[in-house]
DRENVO-165650 format. One line per 10 residues: number of its first residue (from 1); their letters; for each residue x, y, z of N, C-alpha, C. Coordinates in Angstrom, 3 decimals. Layout:
% DRENVO-165650
NUM> A> X,Y,Z,X,Y,Z,X,Y,Z | ...
% end
This chain:
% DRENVO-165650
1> XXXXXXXXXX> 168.981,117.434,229.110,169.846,116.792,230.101,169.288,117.072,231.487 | 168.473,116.098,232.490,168.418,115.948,233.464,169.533,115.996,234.389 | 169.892,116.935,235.352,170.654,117.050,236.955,169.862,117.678,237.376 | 170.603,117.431,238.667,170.563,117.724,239.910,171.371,118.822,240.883 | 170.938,119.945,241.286,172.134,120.650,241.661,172.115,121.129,243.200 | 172.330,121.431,243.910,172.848,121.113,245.064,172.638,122.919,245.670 | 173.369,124.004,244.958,173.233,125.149,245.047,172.746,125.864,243.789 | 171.685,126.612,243.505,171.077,127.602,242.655,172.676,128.597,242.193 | 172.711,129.078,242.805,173.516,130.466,243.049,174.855,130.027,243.071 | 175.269,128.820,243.436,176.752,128.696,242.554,176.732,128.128,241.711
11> XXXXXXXXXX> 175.501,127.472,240.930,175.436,127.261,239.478,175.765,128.421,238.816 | 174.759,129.617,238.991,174.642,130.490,238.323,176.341,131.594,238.538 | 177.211,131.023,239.548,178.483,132.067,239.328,179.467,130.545,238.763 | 179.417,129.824,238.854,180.004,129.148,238.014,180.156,129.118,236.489 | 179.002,129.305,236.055,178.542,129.745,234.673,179.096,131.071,234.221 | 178.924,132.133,235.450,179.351,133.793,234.920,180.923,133.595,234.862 | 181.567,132.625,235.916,182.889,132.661,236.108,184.183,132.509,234.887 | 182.919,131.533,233.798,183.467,130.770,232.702,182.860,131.586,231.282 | 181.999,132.651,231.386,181.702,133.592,230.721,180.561,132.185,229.440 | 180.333,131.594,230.203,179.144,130.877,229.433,177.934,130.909,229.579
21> XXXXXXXXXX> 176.936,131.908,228.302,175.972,132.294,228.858,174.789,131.444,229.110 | 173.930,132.004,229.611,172.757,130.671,230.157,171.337,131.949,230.636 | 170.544,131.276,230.571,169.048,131.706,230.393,168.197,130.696,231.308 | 167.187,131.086,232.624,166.643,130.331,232.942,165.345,130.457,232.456 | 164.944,130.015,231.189,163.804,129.985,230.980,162.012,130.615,231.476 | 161.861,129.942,232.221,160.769,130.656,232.782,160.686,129.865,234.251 | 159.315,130.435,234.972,159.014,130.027,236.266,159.781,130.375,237.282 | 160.531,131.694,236.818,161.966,132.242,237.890,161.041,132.618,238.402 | 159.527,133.536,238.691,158.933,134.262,239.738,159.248,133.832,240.967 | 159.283,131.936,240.914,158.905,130.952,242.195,160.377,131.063,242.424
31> XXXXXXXXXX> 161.155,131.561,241.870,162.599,131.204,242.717,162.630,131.705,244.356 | 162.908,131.047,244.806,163.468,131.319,246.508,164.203,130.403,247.083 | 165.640,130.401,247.601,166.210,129.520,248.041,166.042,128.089,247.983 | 166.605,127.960,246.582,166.950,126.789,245.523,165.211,126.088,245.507 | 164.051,127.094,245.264,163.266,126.503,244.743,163.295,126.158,243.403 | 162.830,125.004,242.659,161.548,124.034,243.752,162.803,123.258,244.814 | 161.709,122.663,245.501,162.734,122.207,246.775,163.501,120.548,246.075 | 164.372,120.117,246.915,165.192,118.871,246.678,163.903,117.860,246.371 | 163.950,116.835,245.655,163.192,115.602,245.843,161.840,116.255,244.630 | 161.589,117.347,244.634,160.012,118.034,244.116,160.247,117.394,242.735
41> XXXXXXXXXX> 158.392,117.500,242.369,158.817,117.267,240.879,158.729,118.350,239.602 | 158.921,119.522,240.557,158.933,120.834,239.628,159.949,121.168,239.061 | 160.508,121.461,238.292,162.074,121.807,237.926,162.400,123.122,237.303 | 163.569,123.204,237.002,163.955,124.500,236.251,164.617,124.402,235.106 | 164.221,125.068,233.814,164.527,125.100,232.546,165.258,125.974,232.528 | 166.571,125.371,231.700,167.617,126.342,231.355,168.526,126.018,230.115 | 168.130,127.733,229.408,168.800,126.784,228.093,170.749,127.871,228.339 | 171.088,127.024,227.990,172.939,127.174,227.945,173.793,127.215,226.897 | 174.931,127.945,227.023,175.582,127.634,225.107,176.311,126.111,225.075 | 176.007,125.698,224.355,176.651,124.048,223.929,178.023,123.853,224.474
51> XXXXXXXXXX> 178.923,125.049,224.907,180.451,124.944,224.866,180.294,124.192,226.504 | 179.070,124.695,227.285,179.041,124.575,228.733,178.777,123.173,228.803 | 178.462,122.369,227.633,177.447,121.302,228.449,178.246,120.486,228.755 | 179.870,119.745,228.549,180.496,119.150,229.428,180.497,119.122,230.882 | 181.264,120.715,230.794,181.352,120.540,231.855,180.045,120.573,232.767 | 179.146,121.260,232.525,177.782,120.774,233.398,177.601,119.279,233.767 | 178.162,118.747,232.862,177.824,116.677,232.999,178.425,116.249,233.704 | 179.897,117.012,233.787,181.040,116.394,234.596,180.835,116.896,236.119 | 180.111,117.956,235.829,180.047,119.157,237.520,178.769,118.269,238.721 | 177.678,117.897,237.776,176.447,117.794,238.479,175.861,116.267,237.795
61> XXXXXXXXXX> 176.956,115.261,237.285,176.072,113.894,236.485,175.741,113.097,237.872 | 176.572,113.170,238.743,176.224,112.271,240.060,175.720,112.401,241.459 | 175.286,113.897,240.931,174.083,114.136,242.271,173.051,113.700,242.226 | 172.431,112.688,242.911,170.924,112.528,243.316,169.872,113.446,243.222 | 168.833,113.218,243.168,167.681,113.776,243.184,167.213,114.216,244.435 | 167.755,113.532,245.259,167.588,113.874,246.820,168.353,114.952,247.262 | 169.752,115.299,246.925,170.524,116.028,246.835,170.497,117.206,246.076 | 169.548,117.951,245.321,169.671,118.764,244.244,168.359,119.565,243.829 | 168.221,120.300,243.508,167.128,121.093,242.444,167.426,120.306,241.094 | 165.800,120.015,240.787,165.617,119.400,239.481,166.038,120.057,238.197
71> XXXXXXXXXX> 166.945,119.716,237.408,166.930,121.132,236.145,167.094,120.080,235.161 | 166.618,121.169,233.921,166.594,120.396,232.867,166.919,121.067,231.901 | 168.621,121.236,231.133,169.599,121.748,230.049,168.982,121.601,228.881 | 168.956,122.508,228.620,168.951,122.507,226.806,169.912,123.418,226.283 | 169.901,123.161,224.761,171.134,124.025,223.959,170.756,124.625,222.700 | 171.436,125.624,222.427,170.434,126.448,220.871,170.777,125.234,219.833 | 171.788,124.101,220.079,171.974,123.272,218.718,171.837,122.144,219.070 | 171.981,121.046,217.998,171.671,119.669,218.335,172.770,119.134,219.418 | 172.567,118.473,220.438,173.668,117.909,221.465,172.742,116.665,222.220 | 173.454,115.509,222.222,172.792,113.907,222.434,172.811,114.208,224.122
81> XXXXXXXXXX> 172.806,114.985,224.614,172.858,115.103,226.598,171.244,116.333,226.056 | 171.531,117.352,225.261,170.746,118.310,225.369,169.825,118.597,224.410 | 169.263,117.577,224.318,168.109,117.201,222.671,166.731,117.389,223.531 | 165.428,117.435,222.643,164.210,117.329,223.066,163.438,116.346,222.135 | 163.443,115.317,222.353,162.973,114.229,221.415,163.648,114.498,219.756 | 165.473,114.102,220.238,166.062,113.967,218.896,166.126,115.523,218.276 | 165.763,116.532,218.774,165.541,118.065,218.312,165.891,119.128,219.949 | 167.217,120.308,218.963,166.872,121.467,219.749,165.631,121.886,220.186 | 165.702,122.335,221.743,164.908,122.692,221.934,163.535,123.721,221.463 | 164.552,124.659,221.152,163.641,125.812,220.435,164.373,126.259,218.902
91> XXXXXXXXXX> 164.024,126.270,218.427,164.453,126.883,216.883,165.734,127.470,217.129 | 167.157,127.581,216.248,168.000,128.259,216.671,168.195,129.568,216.679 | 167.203,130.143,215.881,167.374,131.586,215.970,167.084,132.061,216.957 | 166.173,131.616,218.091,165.275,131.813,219.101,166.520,131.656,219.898 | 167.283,130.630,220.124,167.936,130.195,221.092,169.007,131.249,221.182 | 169.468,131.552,220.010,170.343,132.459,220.008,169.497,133.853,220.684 | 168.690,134.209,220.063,168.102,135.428,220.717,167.777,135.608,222.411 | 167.454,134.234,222.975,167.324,133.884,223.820,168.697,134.635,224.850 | 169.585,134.023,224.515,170.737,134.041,225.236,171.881,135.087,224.930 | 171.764,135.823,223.449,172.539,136.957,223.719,171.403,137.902,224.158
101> XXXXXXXXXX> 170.406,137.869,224.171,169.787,139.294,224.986,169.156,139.112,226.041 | 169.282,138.208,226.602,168.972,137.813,227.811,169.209,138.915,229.259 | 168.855,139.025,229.980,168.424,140.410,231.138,168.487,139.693,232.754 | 169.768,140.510,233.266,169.688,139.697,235.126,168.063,140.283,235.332 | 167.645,139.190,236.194,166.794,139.008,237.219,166.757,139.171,238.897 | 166.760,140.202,239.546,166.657,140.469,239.932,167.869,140.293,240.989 | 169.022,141.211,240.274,170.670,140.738,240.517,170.658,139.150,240.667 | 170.062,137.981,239.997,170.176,136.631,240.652,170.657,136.101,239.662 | 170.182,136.221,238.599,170.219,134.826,237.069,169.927,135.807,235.874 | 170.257,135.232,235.035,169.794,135.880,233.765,168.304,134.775,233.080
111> XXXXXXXXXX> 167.373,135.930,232.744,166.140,135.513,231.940,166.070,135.872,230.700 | 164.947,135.603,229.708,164.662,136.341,228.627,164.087,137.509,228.410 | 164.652,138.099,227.596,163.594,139.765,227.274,162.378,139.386,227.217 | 161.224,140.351,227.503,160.109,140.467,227.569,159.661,140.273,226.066 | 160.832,140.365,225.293,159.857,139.932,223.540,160.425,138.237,223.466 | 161.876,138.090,223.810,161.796,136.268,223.463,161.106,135.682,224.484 | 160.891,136.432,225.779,160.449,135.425,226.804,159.006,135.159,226.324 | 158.172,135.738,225.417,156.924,135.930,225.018,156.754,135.071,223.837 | 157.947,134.744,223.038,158.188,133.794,221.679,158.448,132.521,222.273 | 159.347,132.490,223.128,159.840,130.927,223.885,158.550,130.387,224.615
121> XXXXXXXXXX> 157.758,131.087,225.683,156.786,130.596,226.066,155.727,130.161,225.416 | 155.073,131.019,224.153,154.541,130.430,223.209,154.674,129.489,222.678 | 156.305,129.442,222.158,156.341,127.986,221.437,156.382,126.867,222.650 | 156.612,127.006,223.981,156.486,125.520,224.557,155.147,125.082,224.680 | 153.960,126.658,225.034,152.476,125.720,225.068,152.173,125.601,223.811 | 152.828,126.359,223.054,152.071,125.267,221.653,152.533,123.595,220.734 | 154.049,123.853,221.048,154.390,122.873,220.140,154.782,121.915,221.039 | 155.994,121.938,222.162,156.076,120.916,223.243,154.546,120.495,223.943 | 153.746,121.404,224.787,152.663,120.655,225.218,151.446,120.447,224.631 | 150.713,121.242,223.360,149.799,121.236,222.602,148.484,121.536,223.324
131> XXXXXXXXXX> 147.863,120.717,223.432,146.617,120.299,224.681,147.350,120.041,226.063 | 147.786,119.296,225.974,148.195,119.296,227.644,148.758,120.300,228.576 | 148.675,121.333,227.556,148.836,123.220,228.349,147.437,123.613,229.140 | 146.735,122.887,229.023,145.406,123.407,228.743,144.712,124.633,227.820 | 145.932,124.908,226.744,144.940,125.673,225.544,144.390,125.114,225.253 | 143.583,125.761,224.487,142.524,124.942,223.307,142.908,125.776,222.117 | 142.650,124.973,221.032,142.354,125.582,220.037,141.705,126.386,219.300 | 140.544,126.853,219.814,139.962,128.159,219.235,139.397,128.816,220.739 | 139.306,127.942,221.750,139.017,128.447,222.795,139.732,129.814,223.789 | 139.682,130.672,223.716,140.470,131.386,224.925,140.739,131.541,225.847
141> XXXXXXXXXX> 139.436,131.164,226.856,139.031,131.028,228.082,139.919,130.115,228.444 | 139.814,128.790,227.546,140.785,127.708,228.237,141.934,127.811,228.619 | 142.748,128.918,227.745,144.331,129.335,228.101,144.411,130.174,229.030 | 143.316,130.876,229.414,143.231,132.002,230.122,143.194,131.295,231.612 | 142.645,130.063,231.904,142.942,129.302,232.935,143.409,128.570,233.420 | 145.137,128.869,232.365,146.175,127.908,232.481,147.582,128.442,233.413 | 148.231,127.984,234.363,149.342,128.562,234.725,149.869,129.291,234.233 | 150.034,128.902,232.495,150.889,129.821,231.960,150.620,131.577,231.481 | 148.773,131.819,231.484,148.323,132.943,231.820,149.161,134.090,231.953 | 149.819,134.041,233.404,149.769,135.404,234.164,151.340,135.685,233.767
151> XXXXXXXXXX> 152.156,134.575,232.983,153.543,135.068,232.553,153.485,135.466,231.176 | 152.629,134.649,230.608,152.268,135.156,229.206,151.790,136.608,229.042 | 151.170,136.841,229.733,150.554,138.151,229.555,151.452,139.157,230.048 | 152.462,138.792,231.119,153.015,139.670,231.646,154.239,140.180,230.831 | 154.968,138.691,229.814,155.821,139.313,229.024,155.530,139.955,227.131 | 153.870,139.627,227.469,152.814,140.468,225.956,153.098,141.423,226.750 | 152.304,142.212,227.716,152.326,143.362,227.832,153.772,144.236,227.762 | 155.008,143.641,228.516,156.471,144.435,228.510,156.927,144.799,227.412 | 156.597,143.521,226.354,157.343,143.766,225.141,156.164,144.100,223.908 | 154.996,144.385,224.096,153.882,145.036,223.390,152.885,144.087,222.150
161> XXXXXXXXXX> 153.394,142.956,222.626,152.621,141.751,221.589,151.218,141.415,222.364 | 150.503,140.710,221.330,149.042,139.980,222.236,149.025,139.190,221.658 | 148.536,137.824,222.383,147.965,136.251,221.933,146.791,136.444,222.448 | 145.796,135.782,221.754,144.462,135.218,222.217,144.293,134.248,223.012 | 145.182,133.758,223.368,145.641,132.750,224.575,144.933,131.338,223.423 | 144.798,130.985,222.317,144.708,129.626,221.732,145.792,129.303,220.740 | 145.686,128.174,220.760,147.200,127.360,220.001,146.915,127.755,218.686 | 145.475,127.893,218.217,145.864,128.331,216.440,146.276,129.949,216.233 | 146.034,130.978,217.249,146.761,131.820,217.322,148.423,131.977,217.881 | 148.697,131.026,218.751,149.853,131.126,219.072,150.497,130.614,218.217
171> XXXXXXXXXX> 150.273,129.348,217.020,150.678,129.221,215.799,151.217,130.202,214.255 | 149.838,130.688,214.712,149.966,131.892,213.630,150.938,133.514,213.851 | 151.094,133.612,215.441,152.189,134.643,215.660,153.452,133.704,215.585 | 153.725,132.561,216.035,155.061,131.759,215.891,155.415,132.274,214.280 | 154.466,131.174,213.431,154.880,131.016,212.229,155.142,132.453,211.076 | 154.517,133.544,211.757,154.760,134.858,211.330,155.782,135.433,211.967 | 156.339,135.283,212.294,158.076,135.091,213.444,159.294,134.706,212.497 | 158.638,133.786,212.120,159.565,132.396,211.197,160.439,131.806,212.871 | 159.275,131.357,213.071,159.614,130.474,214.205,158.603,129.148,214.277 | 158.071,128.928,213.463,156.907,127.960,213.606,157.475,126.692,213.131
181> XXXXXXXXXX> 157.000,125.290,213.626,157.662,124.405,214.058,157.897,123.741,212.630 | 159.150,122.606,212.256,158.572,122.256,211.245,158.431,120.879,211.120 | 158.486,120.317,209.854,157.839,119.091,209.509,158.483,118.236,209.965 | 159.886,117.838,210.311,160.598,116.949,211.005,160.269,117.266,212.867 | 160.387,118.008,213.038,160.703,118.070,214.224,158.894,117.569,214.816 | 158.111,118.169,214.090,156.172,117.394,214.127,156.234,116.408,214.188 | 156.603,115.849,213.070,156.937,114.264,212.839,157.118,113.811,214.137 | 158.086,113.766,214.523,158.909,113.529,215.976,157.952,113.203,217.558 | 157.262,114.882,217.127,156.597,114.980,218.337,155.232,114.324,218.514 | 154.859,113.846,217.497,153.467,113.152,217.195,153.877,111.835,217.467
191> XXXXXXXXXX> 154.852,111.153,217.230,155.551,109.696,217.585,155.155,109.647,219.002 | 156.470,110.554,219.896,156.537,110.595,221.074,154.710,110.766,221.678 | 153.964,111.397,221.186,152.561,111.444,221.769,151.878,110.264,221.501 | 151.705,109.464,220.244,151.568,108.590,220.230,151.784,107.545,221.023 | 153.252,107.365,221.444,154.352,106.178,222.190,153.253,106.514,223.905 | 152.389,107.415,224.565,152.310,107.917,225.461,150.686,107.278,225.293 | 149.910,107.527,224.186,148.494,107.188,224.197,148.193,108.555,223.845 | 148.644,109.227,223.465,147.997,110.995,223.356,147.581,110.971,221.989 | 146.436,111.508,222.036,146.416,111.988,220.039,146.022,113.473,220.596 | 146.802,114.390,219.447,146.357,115.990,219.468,146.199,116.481,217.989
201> XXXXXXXXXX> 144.436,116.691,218.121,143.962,118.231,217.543,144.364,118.883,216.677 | 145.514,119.716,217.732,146.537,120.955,217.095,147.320,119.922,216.213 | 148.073,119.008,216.905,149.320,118.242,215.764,148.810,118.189,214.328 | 147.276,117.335,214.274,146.625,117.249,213.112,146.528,117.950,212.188 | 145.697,119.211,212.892,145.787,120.587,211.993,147.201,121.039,211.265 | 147.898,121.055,212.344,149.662,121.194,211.946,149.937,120.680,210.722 | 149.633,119.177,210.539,150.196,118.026,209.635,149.341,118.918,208.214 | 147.923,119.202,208.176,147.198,119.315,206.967,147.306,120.317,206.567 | 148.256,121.357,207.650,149.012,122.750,206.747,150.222,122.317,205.809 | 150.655,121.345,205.755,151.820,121.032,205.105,151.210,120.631,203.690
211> XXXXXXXXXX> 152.381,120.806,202.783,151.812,120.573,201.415,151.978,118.760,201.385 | 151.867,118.190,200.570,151.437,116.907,200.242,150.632,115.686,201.278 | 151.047,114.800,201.511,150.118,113.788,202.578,151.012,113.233,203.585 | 150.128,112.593,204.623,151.011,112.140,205.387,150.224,110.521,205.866 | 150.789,110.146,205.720,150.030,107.795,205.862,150.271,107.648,207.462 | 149.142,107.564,207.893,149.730,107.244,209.344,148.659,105.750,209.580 | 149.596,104.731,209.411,149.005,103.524,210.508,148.500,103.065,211.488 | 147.873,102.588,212.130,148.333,102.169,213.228,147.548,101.155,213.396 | 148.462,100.140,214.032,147.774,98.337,213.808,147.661,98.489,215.215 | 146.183,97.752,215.724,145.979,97.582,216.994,145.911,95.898,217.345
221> XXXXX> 145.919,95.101,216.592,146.808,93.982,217.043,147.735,93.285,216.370 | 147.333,92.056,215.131,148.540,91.694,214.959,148.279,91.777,213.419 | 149.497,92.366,212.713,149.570,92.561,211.325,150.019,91.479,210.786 | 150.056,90.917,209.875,150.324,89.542,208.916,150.366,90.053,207.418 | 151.590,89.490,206.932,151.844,90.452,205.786,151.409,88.868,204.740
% end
């Protein structure tokens, strides 16, 4: 769910006021007076318990973009405002872990522990962006010169895990988690990359870990049956 919000900090006591918990995902380092700024196209991820998401729709559906910090709701369960291509965001066990152990930030907001914030970030450069994280797949270097670097490492080191900074390792600690993505929700995300012009690598590999086959088409002009 895309809004817009107007104040950071009475989001966040609005939320405590109603005892509904909420998690801002990542990229809090950059917080400073309702960064990113109004109009930007940077935003803030925040996942919330499902009970909140009314009223979030009803609080913030008709602020502008001009008017607001960009944010973008998600929920540990399925919700048609707070889906990610037809799918929770992150696995629900995650989500749940996410948000009951979640830790204030620096008296401001609540974040993730240094062990989910290290599972959640993983799974977005691997399964939401794939390649377009700039991992690579067996490469390290490549992740190592990705934004997501210096948070990754920072919440490996707090909570005592290591990635090799590539998607077939960040696969292989997910899926040894029992957090690794599965066959519907792939399905899904290979459409949506498709619908875009993207083909990925990792997705592929993904698909030929699964047991039986998978038929994929694709007519580039006109089919005639």
């Amino acid at each position: 769910m895309r809004i817009y919000i107007p104040d950071m900090n009475d989001f966040f006591s609005f939320m405590d006021k109603n005892s509904w918990p909420y998690t801002v995902l990542r990229g809090y380092r950059n917080y400073k007076d309702n960064f990113p700024p109004y109009g930007s196209k940077e935003d803030i991820d925040i996942l919330v318990t499902e009970h909140a998401i009314t009223a979030i729709n009803d609080r913030y559906r008709n602020i502008s973009r001009r008017n607001g910090v960009k944010c973008d709701i998600y929920s540990p369960v399925y919700h048609p405002d707070t889906n990610y291509l037809g799918h929770p965001y992150f696995p629900q066990s995650l989500s749940k872990n996410i948000l009951s152990r979640h830790i204030i930030w620096n008296d401001l907001f609540y974040v993730p522990c240094p062990e989910d914030r290290f599972y959640a970030l993983l799974y977005h450069i691997a399964y939401h962006k794939a390649e377009t994280s700039g991992f690579d797949f067996n490469d390290p270097g490549a992740g190592k010169a990705t934004k997501y670097h210096a948070e990754l490492q920072d919440a490996g080191e707090q909570s005592g895990l290591y990635t090799d900074y590539t998607l077939h390792d960040a696969h292989n600690l997910l899926a040894k988690k029992q957090l690794g993505i599965n066959s519907n929700v792939l399905r899904d995300y290979i459409k949506n990359d498709f619908s875009r012009g993207r083909k990925s690598y990792f997705y592929a590999w993904l698909c030929n870990q699964e047991p039986g086959e998978l038929n994929l088409f694709v007519i580039r002009r006109i089919a005639v049956a």
